[in-house]
C-alpha positions in Angstrom: 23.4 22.5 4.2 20.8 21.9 1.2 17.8 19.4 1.9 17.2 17.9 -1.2 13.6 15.3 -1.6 13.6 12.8 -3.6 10.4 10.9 -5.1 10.4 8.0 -6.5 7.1 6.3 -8.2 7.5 2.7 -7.0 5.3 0.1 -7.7 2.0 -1.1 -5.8 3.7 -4.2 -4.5 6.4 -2.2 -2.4 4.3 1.1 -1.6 1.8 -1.7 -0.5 4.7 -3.3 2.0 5.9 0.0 3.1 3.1 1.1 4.1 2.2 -2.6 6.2 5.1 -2.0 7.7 4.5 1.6 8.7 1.2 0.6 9.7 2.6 -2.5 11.6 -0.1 -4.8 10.3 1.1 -8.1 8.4 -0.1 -9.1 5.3 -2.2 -12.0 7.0 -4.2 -9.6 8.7 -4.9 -7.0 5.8 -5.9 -10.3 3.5 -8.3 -10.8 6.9 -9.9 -7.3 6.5 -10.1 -7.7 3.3 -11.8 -11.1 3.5 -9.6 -13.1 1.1 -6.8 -15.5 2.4 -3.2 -14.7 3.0 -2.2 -16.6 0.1 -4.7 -14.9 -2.7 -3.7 -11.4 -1.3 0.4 -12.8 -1.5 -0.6 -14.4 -4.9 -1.7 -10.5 -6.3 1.3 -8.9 -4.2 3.7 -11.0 -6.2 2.1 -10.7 -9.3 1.3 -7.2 -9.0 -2.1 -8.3 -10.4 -4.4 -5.0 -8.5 -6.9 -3.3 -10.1 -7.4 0.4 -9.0 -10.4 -0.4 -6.9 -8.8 -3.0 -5.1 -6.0 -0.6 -4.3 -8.5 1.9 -3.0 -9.9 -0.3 -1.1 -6.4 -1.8 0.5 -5.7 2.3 1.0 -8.7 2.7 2.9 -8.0 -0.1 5.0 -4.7 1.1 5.9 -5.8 4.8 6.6 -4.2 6.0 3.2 -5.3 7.1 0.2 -4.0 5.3 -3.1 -3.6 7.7 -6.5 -3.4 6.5 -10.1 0.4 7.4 -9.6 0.9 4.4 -7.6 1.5 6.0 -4.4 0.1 5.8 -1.0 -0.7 8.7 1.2 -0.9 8.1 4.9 -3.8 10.3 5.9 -2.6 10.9 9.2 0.9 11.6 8.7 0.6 13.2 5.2 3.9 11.3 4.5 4.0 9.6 1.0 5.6 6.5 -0.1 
């Protein structure tokens, strides 16, 4: 039996939801930590309108590490989506 990985680069808007839903934690409560409303932080999710800061800063609130690559890291786990 052969294991094969694949990776895919996926965008920031659904590394951003896999992750949230890894994490269990709902937009709402991530736009809360970040101190923005639920509707600016769905406003940039659907747009896709992130800087790299903001991303950082997202990845750090989820205990993950963002990369220029568009990925996140979970920190704990190692596991990247």
């Amino acid at each position: 039996m052969y294991h094969i990985q694949w990776q895919v680069i996926i965008s920031s808007k659904w590394g951003l939801n896999i992750t949230l839903i890894k994490r269990e934690m709902t937009q709402k409560a991530l736009a809360e930590s970040l101190g923005m409303s639920a509707e600016s932080l769905n406003n940039k999710l659907r747009r896709e309108t992130f800087d790299t800061e903001e991303l950082e800063t997202i990845a750090v609130k989820l205990n993950s590490t963002y990369s220029f690559i568009e990925r996140f890291k979970m920190n704990d786990t190692g596991e990247e989506i």
